[in-house]
C-alpha positions, 0 to 999 in steps of 0.5 A, a space after each residue: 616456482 613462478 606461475 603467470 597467474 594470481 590468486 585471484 582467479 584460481 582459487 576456489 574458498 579454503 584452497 591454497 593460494 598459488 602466488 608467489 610474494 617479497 620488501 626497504 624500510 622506506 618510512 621514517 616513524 615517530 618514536 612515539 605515537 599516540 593511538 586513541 589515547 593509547 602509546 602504540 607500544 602500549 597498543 601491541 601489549 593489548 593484542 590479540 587483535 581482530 580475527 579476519 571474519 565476524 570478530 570473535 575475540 571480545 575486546 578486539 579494537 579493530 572488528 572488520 566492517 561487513 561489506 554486505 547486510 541481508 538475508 544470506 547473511 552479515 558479511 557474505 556477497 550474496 546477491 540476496 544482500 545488498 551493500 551495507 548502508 554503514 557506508 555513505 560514500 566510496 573511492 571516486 578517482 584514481 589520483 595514481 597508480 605505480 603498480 610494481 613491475 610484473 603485474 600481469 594485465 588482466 590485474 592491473 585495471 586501476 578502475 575496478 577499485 572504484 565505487 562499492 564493494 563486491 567481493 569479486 575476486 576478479 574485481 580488484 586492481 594490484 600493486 604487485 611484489 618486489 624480488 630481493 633483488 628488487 629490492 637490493 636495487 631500490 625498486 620502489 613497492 606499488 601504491 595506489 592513491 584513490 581520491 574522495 569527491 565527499 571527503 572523509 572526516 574523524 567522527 565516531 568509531 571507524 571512518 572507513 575501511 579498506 577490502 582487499 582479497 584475502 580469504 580464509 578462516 577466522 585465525 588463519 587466512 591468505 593475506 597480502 598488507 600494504 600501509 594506509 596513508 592518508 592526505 587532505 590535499 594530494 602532497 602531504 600524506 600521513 601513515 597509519 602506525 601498525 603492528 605485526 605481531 608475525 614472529 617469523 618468516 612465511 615458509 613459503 608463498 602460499 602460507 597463511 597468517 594469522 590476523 589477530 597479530 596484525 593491526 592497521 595493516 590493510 588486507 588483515 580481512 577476509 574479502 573473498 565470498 564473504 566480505 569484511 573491510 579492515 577498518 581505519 580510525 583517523 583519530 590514530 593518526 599522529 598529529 600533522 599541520 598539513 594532514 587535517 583529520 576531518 578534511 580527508 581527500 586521499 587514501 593511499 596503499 603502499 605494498 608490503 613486500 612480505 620478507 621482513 625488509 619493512 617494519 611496522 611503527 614499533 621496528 617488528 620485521 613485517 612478514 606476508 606471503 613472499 614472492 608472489 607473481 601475476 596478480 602479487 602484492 596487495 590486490 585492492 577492491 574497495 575503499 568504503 567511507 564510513 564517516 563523510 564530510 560533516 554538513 555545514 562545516 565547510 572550515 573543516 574544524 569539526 563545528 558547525 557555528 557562525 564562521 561555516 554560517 559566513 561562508 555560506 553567506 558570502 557564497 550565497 545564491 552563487 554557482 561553481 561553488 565547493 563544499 568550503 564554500 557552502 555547496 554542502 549537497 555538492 549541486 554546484 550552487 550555494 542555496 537553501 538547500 545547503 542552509 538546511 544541511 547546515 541548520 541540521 548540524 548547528 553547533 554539533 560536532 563529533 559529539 552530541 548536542 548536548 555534549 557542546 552545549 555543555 562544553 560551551 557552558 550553554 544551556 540547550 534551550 538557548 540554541 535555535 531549532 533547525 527549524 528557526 534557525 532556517 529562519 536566523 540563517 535566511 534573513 542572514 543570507 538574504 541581507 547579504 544578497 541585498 548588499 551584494 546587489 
């Protein structure tokens, strides 16, 4: 059965979803990857993961992210709430957009997932899904890449997450998944492994899933009324010299055609509701950034020591500067604003500052205060200015 509309904008909470959904392994995995210290494989013995609301299995490495805090209630798009502070920074562009063939218009307005989250099931943009004989052609599943003007850095916990719109209960919930990719300059992207612990084919395209068999596969969380982001951890990504996990400047999506046709990292056939039409495949809203780029670490090597302190210096009082050289405020001008921000972060990493010093073999009190180190950094700036003159 086809229909010429998505699930978005026929379905009320706890109704059936009437879309239609289908899948080429076009991804060459590692044969081992590391997740936090874990082998991936290690990591599917440790299910069961998250449930698609508020987390309730003790334990789960991957609890949603609500997407809005306040009195209506942790998760729930409310206008009495208001978006969850826990993010700092959200998409700003549309770096492309290839949408699979058959994405009706109405969903395929490549903005909407720009800026905060709303939990707006109208509010979305989708990749759209691929027939067997798409498939059996090579017909490439959709992707969208969104680009980051404040960038994304490895810091503690999750980094940022990801709201589809799917909805359902805690255990059994309407989920479309894509792939997450990420890149630091737009050319070379690095795939989070995943895991899908779904044992067998959907009936039908408007079966559920059960998400706590399902790990960094975006959409696993119920973003449909209430709102919850699936949450990414770049410290789970296997290492690349060209993707630098502290300099984070793209997040891709890529549809999975939900016919077993693709595999997660461990080679487990990867099932979601197949075939869907109007506004099938992965319908992506939001991309919230959980931890930005760290202030005064314009080398993006996670400190911020005397090399960040050069670069200001040799940018300084200069306009039509970048954050790698100086501008940490993003004002275009490199001044004792930025200077602040570094002094503010000086010699902390993804660690406290008693935790580098310790590492370094420094005792704390032989580090400057922010406040002097204004002053060190000043007079530093200020010589360099001098010469420049």
């Amino acid at each position: 059965m086809r229909r010429s509309i998505g699930k978005v904008h026929r379905l009320k909470r706890g109704q059936n979803p009437a879309c239609i959904h289908a899948g080429l392994n076009g991804v060459r995995w590692r044969s081992l990857v590391f997740l936090g210290g874990l082998s991936s494989s290690a990591l599917a013995a440790n299910g069961p993961y998250s449930t698609a609301l508020s987390n309730t299995n003790p334990g789960a490495i991957d609890p949603g992210v609500p997407g809005f805090v306040g009195p209506a209630g942790v998760g729930v798009a409310d206008p009495s709430n208001s978006v969850n502070p826990a993010f700092v920074n959200w998409a700003t562009g549309v770096a492309s957009y290839t949408p699979a063939p058959g994405v009706a218009t109405d969903w395929s307005d490549s903005s909407k997932t720009l800026g905060p989250v709303t939990g707006d099931n109208f509010d979305i943009a989708s990749l759209g899904d691929l027939s067997a004989a798409q498939l059996a052609t090579g017909v490439q599943p959709g992707q969208i890449t969104l680009s980051f003007n404040h960038g994304i850095r490895n810091g503690p916990g999750a980094d940022f997450a990801v709201f589809e719109n799917s909805f359902g209960s805690q255990t059994s919930a309407f989920i479309e998944l894509a792939y997450v990719e990420v890149s630091s300059d737009g050319q070379h992207f690095e795939r989070f492994p995943s895991i899908s612990l779904t044992p067998s084919p959907l009936p039908n395209a408007f079966s559920n899933l059960n998400p706590t068999n399902l790990h960094n596969l975006a959409g696993k969380h119920v973003n449909n009324g209430d709102s919850w982001g699936t949450p990414f951890d770049l410290s789970e990504l296997p290492s690349d010299p060209n993707v630098n996990p502290r300099d984070i400047r793209y997040v891709r999506m890529v549809d999975i055609p939900g016919n077993g046709a693709f595999s997660d990292s461990q080679g487990h056939p990867i099932y979601d509701p197949w075939q869907t039409v109007g506004s099938g495949g992965f319908d992506l809203e939001a991309v919230g950034v959980l931890n930005s780029w760290l202030a005064g670490d314009a080398d993006f090597n996670g400190k911020v020591n005397a090399h960040d302190l050069g670069i200001l210096a040799r940018n300084w009082q200069l306009s039509g500067r970048d954050f790698s050289q100086g501008d940490f405020n993003f004002d275009g001008t490199v001044d004792l604003l930025d200077v602040y921000l570094l002094a503010q972060n000086w010699l902390v990493d993804e660690g406290s500052l008693d935790a580098a010093l310790a590492a370094a073999g420094l005792p704390i009190q032989s580090v400057p205060e922010p406040t002097s180190l204004l002053s060190i950094i000043f007079i530093a700036c200020s010589a360099r200015s001098r010469r420049h003159r």
